[in-house]
C-alpha positions as CSV (number, residue, x, y, z in Angstrom):
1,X,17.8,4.8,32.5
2,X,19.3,7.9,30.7
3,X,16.9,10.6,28.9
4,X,18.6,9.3,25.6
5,X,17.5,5.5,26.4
6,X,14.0,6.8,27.2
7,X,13.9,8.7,24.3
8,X,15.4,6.0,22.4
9,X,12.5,4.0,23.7
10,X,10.1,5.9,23.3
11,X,11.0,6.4,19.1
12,X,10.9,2.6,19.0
13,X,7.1,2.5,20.7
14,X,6.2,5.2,17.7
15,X,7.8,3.2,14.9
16,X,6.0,-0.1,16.2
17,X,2.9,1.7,16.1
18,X,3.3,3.3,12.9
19,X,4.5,0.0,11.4
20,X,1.2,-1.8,13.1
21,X,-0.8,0.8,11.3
22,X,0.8,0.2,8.1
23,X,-0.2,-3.7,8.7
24,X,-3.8,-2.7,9.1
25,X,-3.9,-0.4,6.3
26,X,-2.3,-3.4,4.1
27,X,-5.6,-5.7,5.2
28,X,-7.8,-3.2,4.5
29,X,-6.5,-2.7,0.8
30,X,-6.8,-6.6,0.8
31,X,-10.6,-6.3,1.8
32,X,-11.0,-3.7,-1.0
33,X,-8.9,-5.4,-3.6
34,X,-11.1,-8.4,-2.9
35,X,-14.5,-6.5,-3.3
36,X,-13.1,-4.9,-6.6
37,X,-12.5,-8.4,-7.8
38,X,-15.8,-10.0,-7.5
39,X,-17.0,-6.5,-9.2
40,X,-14.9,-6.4,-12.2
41,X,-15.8,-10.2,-12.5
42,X,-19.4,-9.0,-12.6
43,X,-18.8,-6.5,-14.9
44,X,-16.6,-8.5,-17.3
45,X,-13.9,-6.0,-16.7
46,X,-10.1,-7.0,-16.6
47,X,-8.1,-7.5,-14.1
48,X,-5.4,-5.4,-15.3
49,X,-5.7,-1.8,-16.1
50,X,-2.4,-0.6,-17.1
51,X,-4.1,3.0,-17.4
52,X,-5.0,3.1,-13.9
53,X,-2.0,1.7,-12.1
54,X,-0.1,4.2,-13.8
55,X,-2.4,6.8,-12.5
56,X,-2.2,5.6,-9.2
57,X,2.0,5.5,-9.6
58,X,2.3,8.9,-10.3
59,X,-0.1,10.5,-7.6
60,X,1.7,8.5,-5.1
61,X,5.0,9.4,-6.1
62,X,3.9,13.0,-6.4
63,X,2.2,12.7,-2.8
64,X,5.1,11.2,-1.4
65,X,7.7,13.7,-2.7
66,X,5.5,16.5,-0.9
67,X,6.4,14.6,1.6
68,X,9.6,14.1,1.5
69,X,10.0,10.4,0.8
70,X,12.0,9.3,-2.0
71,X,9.5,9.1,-5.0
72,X,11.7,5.8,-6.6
73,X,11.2,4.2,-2.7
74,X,7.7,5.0,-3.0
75,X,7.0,4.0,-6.6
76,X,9.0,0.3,-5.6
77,X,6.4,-0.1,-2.4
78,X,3.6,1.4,-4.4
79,X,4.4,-1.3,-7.8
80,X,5.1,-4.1,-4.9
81,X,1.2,-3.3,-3.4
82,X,-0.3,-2.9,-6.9
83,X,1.1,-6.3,-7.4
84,X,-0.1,-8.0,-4.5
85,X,-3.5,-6.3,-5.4
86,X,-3.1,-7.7,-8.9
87,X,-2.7,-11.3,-7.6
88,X,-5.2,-11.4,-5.0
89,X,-8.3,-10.6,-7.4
90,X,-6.5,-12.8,-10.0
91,X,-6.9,-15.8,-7.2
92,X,-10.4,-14.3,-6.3
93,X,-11.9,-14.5,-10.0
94,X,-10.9,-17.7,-10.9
C-alpha cells in the first residue's frame, strides 16, 4: 500500500467518524426537540416561533462563515433541521 492510499484511508476513517458524530448529535437534537415539545404543550406555547428560528438562522450562518463553510449551505442544513425539529414536536403534541 502507497503512503497516498494510506493517507487516503486514513481521511476516509476521519470523515466516517465525523459523519457518525454528526448522526449522534442529530439524536440528541431529537431528544431535546422532544422535551421542548411536551414543554411548550405545558405552557400553551406554539409550536412555531418564527422569531426564534430566525435567530437561530443567522447565528449559525454567522458561526459557520467564521468557519469557512458556505453560510447559504449552512442556512439550507440549518432550515432542513429546524424543520425536522418543527415536525417532531408537532407529532409529539398531538
Amino acid at each position: 500500500m502507497t503512503d497516498a492510499q494510506k493517507e487516503l484511508d486514513e481521511i476516509r476513517k476521519g470523515i466516517d467518524a465525523v459523519d457518525n458524530g454528526i448522526v449522534q448529535l442529530l439524536a440528541q437534537r431529537r431528544e431535546l426537540a422532544l422535551r421542548l415539545a411536551k414543554v411548550k404543550k405545558a405552557l400553551e406555547v406554539p409550536i412555531y416561533d418564527r422569531v426564534r428560528e430566525q435567530a437561530l438562522v443567522d447565528r449559525v450562518k454567522r458561526w459557520g462563515g467564521e468557519h469557512k463553510l458556505n453560510e447559504e449551505f449552512v442556512e439550507v442544513v440549518f432550515r432542513l433541521i429546524v424543520m425536522n425539529s418543527k415536525e417532531i414536536q408537532y407529532h409529539e403534541s398531538a
